[in-house]
KEGU-94442 format. One record per residue (C-alpha): residue number from 1; x negated, y, z. Coordinates in steps of 0.5 Angstrom, whole numbers, plus 500, padded with zeros to 3 digits. Layout:
REM residues N
+-----+-----+-----+-----+
|   i |   X |   Y |   Z |
+-----+-----+-----+-----+
| NUM |   X |   Y |   Z |
...
+-----+-----+-----+-----+
//
This chain:
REM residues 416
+-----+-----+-----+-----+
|   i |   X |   Y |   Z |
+-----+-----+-----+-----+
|   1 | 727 | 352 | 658 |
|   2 | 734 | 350 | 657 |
|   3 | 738 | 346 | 661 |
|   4 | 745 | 342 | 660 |
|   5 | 751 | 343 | 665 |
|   6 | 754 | 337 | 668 |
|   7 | 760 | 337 | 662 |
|   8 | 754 | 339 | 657 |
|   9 | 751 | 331 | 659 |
|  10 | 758 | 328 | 661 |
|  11 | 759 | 330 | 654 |
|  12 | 753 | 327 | 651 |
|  13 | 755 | 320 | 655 |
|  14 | 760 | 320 | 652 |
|  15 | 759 | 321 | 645 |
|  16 | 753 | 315 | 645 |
|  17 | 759 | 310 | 648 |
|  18 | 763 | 313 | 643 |
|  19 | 759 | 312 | 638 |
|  20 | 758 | 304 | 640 |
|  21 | 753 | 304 | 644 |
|  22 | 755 | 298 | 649 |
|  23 | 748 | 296 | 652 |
|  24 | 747 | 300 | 659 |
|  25 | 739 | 301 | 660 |
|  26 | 739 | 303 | 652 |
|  27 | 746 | 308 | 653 |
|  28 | 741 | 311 | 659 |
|  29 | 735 | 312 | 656 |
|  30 | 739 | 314 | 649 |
|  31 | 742 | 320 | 654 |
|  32 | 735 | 322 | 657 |
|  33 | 732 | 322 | 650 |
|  34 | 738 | 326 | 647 |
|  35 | 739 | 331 | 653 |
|  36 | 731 | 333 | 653 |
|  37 | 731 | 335 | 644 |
|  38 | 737 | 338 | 645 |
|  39 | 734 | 342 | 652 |
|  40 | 728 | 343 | 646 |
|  41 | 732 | 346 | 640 |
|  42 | 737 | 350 | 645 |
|  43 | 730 | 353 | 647 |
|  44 | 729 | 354 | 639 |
|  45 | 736 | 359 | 639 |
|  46 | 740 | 353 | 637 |
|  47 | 747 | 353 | 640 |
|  48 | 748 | 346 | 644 |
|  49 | 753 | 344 | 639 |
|  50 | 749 | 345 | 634 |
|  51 | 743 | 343 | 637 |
|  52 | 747 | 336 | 639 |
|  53 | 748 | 334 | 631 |
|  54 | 741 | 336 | 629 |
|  55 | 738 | 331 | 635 |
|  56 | 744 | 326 | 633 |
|  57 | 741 | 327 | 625 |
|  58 | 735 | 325 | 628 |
|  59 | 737 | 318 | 629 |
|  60 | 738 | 316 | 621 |
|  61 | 744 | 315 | 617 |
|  62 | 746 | 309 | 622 |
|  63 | 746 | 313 | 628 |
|  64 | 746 | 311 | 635 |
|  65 | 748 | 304 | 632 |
|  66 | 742 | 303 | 629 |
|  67 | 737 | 304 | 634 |
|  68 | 742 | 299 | 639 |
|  69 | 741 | 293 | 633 |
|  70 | 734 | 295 | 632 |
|  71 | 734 | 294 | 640 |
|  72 | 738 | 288 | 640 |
|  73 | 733 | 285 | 634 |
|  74 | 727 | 286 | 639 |
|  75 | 730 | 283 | 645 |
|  76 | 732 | 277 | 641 |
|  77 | 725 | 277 | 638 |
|  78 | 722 | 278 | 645 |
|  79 | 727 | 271 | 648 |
|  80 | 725 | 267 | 643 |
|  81 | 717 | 268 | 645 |
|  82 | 719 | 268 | 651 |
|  83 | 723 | 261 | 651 |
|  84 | 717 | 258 | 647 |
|  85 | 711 | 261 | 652 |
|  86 | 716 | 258 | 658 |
|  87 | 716 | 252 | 655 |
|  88 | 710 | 252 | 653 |
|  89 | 707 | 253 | 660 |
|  90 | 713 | 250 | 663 |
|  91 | 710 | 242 | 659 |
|  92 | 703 | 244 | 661 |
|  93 | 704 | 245 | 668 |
|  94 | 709 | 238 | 668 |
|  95 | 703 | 233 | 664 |
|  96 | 698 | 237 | 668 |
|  97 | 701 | 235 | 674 |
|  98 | 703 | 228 | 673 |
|  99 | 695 | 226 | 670 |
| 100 | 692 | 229 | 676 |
| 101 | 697 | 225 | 681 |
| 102 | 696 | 218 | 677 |
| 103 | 689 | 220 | 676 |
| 104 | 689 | 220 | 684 |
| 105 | 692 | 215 | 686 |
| 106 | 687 | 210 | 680 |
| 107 | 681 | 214 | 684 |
| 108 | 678 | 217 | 677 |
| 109 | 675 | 223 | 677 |
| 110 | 677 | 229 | 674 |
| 111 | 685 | 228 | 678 |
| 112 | 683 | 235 | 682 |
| 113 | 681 | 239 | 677 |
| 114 | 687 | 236 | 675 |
| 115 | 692 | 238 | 679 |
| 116 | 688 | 245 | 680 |
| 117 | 689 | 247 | 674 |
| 118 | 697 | 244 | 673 |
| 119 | 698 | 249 | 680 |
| 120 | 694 | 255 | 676 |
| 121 | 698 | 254 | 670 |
| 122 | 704 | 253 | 674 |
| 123 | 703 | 258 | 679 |
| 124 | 701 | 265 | 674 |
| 125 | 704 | 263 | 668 |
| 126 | 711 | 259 | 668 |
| 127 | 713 | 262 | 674 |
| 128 | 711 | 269 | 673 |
| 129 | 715 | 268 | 666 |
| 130 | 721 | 266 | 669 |
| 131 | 721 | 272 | 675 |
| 132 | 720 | 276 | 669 |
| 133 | 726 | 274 | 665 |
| 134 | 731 | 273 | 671 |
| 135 | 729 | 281 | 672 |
| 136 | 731 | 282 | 666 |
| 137 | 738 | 279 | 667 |
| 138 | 739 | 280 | 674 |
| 139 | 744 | 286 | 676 |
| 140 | 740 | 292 | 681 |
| 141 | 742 | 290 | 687 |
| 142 | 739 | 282 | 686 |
| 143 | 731 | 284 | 682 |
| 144 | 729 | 284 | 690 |
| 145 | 732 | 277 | 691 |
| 146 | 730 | 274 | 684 |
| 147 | 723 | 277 | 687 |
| 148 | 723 | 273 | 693 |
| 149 | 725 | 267 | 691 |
| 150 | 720 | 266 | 686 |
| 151 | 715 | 268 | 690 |
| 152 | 717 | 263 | 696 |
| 153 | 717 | 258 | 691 |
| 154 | 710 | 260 | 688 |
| 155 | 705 | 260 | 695 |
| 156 | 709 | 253 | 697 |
| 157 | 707 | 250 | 690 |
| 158 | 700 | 253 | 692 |
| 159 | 700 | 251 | 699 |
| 160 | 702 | 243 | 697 |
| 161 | 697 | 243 | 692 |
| 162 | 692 | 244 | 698 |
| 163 | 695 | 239 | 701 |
| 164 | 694 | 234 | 696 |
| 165 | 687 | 237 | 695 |
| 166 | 685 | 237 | 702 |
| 167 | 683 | 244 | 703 |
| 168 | 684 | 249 | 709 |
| 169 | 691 | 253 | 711 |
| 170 | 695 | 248 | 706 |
| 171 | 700 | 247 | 712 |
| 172 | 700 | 255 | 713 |
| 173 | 701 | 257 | 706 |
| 174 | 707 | 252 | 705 |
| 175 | 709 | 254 | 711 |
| 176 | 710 | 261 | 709 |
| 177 | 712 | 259 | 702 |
| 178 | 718 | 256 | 706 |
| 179 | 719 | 261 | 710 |
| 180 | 721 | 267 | 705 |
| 181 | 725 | 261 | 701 |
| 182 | 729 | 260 | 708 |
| 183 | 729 | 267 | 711 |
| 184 | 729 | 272 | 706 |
| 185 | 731 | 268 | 699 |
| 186 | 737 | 265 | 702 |
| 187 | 740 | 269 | 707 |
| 188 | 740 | 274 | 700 |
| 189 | 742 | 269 | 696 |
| 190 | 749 | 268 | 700 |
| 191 | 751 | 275 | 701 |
| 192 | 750 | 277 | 694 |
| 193 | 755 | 270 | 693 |
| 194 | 760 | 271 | 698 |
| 195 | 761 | 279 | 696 |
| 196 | 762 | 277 | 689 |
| 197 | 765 | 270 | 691 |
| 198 | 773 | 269 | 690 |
| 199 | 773 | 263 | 694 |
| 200 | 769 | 265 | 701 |
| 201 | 771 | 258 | 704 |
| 202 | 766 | 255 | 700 |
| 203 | 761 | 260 | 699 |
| 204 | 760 | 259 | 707 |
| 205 | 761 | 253 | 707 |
| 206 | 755 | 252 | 702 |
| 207 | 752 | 256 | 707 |
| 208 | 751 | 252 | 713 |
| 209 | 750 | 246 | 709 |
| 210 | 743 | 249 | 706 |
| 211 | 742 | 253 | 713 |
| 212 | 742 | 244 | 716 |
| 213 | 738 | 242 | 711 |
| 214 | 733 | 247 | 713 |
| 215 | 734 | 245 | 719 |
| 216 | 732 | 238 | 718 |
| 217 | 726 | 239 | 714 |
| 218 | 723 | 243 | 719 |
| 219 | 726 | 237 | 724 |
| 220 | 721 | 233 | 719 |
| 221 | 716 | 237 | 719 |
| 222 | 715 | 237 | 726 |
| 223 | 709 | 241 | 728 |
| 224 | 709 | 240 | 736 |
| 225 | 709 | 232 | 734 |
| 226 | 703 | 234 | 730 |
| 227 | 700 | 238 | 735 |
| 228 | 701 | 233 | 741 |
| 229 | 698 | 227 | 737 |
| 230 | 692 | 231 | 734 |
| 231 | 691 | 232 | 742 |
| 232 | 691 | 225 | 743 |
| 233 | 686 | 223 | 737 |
| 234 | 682 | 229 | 739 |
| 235 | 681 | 226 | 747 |
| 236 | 680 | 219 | 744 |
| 237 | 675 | 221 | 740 |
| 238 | 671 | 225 | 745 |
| 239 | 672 | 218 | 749 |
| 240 | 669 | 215 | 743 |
| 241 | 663 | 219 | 743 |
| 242 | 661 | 218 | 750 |
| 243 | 660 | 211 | 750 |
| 244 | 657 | 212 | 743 |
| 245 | 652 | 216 | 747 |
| 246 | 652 | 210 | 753 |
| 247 | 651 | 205 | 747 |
| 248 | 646 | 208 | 744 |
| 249 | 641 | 208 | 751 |
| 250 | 638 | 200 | 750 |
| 251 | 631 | 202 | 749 |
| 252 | 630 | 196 | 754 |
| 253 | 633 | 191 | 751 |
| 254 | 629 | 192 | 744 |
| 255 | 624 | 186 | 745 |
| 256 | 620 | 183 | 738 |
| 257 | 619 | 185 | 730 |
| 258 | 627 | 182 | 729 |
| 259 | 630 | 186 | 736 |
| 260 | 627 | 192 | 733 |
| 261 | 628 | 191 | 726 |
| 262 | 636 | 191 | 727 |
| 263 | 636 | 197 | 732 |
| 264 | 632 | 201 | 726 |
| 265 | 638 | 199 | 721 |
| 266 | 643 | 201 | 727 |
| 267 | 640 | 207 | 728 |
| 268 | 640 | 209 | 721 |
| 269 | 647 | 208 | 719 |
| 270 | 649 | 211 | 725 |
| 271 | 646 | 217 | 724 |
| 272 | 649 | 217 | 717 |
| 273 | 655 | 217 | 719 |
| 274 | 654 | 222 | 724 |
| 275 | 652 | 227 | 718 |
| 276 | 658 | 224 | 714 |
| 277 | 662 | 227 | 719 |
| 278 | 659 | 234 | 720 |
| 279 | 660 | 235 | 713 |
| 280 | 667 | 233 | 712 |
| 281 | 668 | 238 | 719 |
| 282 | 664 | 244 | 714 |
| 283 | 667 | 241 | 708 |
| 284 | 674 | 242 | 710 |
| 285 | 673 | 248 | 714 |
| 286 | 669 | 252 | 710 |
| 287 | 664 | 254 | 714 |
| 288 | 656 | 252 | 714 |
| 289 | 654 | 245 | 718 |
| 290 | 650 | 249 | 723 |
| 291 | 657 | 251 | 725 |
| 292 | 660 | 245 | 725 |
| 293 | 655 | 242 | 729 |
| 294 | 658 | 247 | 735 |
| 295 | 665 | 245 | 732 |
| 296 | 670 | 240 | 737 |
| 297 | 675 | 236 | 734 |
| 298 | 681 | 239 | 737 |
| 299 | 678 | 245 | 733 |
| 300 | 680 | 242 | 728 |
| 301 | 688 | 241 | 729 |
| 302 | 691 | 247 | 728 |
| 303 | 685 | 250 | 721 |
| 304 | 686 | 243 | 718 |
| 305 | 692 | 237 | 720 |
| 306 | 693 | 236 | 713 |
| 307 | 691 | 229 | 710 |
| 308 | 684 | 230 | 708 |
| 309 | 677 | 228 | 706 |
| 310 | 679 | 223 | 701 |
| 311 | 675 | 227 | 696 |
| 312 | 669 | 225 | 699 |
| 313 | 670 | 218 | 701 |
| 314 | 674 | 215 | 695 |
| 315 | 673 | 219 | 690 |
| 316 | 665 | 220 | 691 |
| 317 | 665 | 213 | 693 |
| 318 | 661 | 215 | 700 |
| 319 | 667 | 209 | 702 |
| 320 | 663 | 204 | 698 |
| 321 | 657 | 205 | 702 |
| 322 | 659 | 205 | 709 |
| 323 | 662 | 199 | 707 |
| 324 | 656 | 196 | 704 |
| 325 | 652 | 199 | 710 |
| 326 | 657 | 195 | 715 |
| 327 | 658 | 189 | 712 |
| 328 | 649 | 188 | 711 |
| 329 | 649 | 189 | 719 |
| 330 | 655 | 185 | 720 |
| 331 | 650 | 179 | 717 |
| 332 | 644 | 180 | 719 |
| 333 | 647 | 181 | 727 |
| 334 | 650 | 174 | 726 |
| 335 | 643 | 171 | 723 |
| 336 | 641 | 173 | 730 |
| 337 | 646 | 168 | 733 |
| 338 | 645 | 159 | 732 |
| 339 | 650 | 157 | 727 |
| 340 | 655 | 153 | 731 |
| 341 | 656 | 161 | 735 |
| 342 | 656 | 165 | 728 |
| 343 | 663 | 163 | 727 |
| 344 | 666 | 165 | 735 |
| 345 | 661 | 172 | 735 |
| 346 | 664 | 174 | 728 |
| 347 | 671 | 174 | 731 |
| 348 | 668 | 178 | 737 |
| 349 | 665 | 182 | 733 |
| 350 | 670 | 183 | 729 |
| 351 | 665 | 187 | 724 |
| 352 | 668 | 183 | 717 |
| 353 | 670 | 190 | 711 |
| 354 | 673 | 185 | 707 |
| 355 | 679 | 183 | 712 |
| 356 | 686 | 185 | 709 |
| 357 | 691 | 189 | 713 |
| 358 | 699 | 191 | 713 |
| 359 | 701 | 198 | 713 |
| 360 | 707 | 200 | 717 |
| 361 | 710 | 200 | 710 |
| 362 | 709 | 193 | 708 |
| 363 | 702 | 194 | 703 |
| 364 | 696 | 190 | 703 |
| 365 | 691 | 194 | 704 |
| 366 | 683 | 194 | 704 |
| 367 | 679 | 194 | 710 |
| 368 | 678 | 202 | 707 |
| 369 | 684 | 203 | 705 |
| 370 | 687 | 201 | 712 |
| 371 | 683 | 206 | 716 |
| 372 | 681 | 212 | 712 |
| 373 | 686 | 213 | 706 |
| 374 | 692 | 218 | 708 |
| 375 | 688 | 220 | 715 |
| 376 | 688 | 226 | 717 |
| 377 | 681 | 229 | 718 |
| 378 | 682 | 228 | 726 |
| 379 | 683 | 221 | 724 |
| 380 | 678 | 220 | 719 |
| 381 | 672 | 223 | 724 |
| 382 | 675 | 219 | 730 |
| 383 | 676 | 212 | 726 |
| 384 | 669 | 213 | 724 |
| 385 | 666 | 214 | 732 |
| 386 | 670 | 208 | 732 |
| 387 | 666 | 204 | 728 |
| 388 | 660 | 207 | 729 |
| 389 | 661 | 204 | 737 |
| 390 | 663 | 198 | 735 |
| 391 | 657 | 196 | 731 |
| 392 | 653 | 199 | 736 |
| 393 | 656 | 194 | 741 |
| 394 | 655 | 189 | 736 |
| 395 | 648 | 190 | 736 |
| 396 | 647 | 190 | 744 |
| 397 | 651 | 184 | 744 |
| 398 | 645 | 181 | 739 |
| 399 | 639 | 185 | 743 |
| 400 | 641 | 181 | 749 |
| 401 | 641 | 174 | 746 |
| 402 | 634 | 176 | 743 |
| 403 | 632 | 179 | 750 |
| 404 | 635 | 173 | 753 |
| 405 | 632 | 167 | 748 |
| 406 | 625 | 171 | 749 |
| 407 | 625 | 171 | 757 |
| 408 | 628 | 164 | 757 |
| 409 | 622 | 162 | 753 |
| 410 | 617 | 165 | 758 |
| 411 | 613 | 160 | 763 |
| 412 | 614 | 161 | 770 |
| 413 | 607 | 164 | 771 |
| 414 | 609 | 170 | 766 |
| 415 | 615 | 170 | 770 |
| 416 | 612 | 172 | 777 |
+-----+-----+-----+-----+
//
């Protein structure tokens, strides 16, 4: 087969920027195509003159011309779509996003699915448009960081929906997301920038500012801080739970149908809330609750720090139940009392959920809202050994003014 010299392609090339090609990856793919049929009729005995004007005849009474307004009509056809579905994707994602969010935070139920859908819409339909466009308009030398870029963005997009969705490795996948952003898009962006700058000063300058700011936010993410006060809450917790066992141990004080009565119901309601714990750790863990039950609670800082749990208790309404299991015990704990010591042991006690608190932020807040909402799930798990402990207590507390009443009542001869 045939082949073109050097002169012979150079001659080519010229003749297609001649001829009013201007648009760089059309003249070069032109110059392929040209230089291949030519290479074919040269093979059929065709001079490479001659065998030039026949390829070149080939392209219609308009030529080269021709094809580069035929080129131009279809990229313009191909923006436009890519325009609308850009668009299009881009307000999905945007109303998809702020229903979820306001569903969320009204409690309602759909606001996952929601917020799911919108990261989805936004994750594989508005950012891929997007990478595929600036691929198209970017030099050679800047695709890997237009890449870069859109990638960093689209698994922080993925781990923060996590986060609000209360599911493992969120903090890991904005953690990464960040990263690519911080090490690997704009390192490239700036030195892309300050090689074509005409003001380097303030390319630099630009820089540092964003170098700062990365800085900060790292600052403010603080994960040793995290780390430490995870630590904490998990050794209050474990302290939590060994007077839990202590507590539980008063089989001695049960004495009489009304003493037993209330240490079934206490007993249910705590056994309750240990089964709530265990499938919040499998739940937002992702593993069996057989495996949870051998899970510690510092196992849990490092696979899932994150807000969690609010799904379970909020929006499946699990809150409202342990509200109402806590404010029948409270009741029928203060019916064991007189009614002069009611009103001093319900302050002892201290078991009233419709008490209102102020949060760090100055908001009134439910009894619910103030120990549960926007808890990590280390703090949801140790709040709830808290509460069952302090309602344990208050249940030995009425044991022992039975069990004290009951023996008052019995006469000295029965006494020895």
């Amino acid at each position: 087969m045939a082949e073109l010299t050097e002169q012979q392609i150079e001659f080519v090339r010229s003749e297609i920027l001649a001829r009013g090609v201007n648009l760089d990856t059309l003249r070069d793919d032109l110059l392929d195509h040209i230089c291949t049929a030519i290479e074919h009729k040269m093979d059929e005995g065709l001079s490479f003159d001659s065998a030039f004007v026949e390829t070149i005849k080939l392209f219609g009474p308009d030529g080269l011309m021709q094809v580069q307004h035929q080129t131009l009509f279809l990229l313009t056809q191909m923006n436009e779509t890519m325009k609308k579905l850009s668009l299009g994707f881009g307000l999905a994602t945007v109303a998809l996003l702020l229903a979820g969010i306001f569903f969320k935070a009204m409690h309602w139920a759909g606001a996952g699915a929601l917020i799911v859908l919108g990261d989805a819409v936004l994750v594989l339909g508005y950012i891929p448009i997007l990478t595929a466009h600036k691929l198209k308009e970017s030099a050679p030398n800047e695709k890997f960081n237009a890449i870069s870029g859109y990638l960093g963005l689209g698994v922080m997009a993925t781990g923060i929906t996590f986060k609000l969705m209360h599911w493992p490795t969120a903090n890991m996948l904005m953690l990464i997301g960040f990263g690519i952003l911080a090490l690997v898009y704009m390192p490239v962006f700036y030195y892309l920038r300050y090689k074509t700058s005409l003001n380097k000063s303030i390319t630099i300058t630009s820089a540092i500012i964003s170098l700062i700011c990365v800085i900060l936010v790292l600052q403010l993410m603080n994960f040793k801080n995290v780390g430490l006060y995870n630590h904490g809450i998990t050794v209050i917790n474990e302290q939590l739970e060994e007077n839990l066992v202590a507590a539980r141990s008063n089989s001695a004080l049960v004495s009489g149908d009304k003493a037993e009565q209330l240490h079934e119901k206490v007993g249910q309601f705590v056994e309750q809330i240990d089964k709530l714990k265990l499938e919040l750790k499998a739940a937002t863990q992702g593993i069996s609750e057989a495996e949870a039950a051998n899970l510690k609670l510092s196992d849990l800082s490092r696979a899932n720090s994150e807000v969690a749990s609010m799904f379970r208790l909020f929006e499946r309404k699990e809150i409202d139940k342990i509200v109402a299991d806590v404010a029948s015990i409270n009741h029928d704990i203060l019916a064991v009392f007189p009614d002069p010591m009611q009103g001093e042991m319900a302050n002892i006690i201290n078991l009233n959920t419709s008490n209102t608190y102020v949060s760090i932020k100055g908001e009134t807040q439910t009894w619910a809202t103030y120990h549960f909402q926007n808890a990590s799930l280390i703090g949801v798990v140790s709040n709830l050994s808290a509460l069952q402990l302090q309602v344990q207590q208050a249940e030995n507390l009425a044991l022992l003014y039975l069990k004290s009443q009951s023996e008052a009542l019995r006469p000295p001869s029965a006494a020895l």
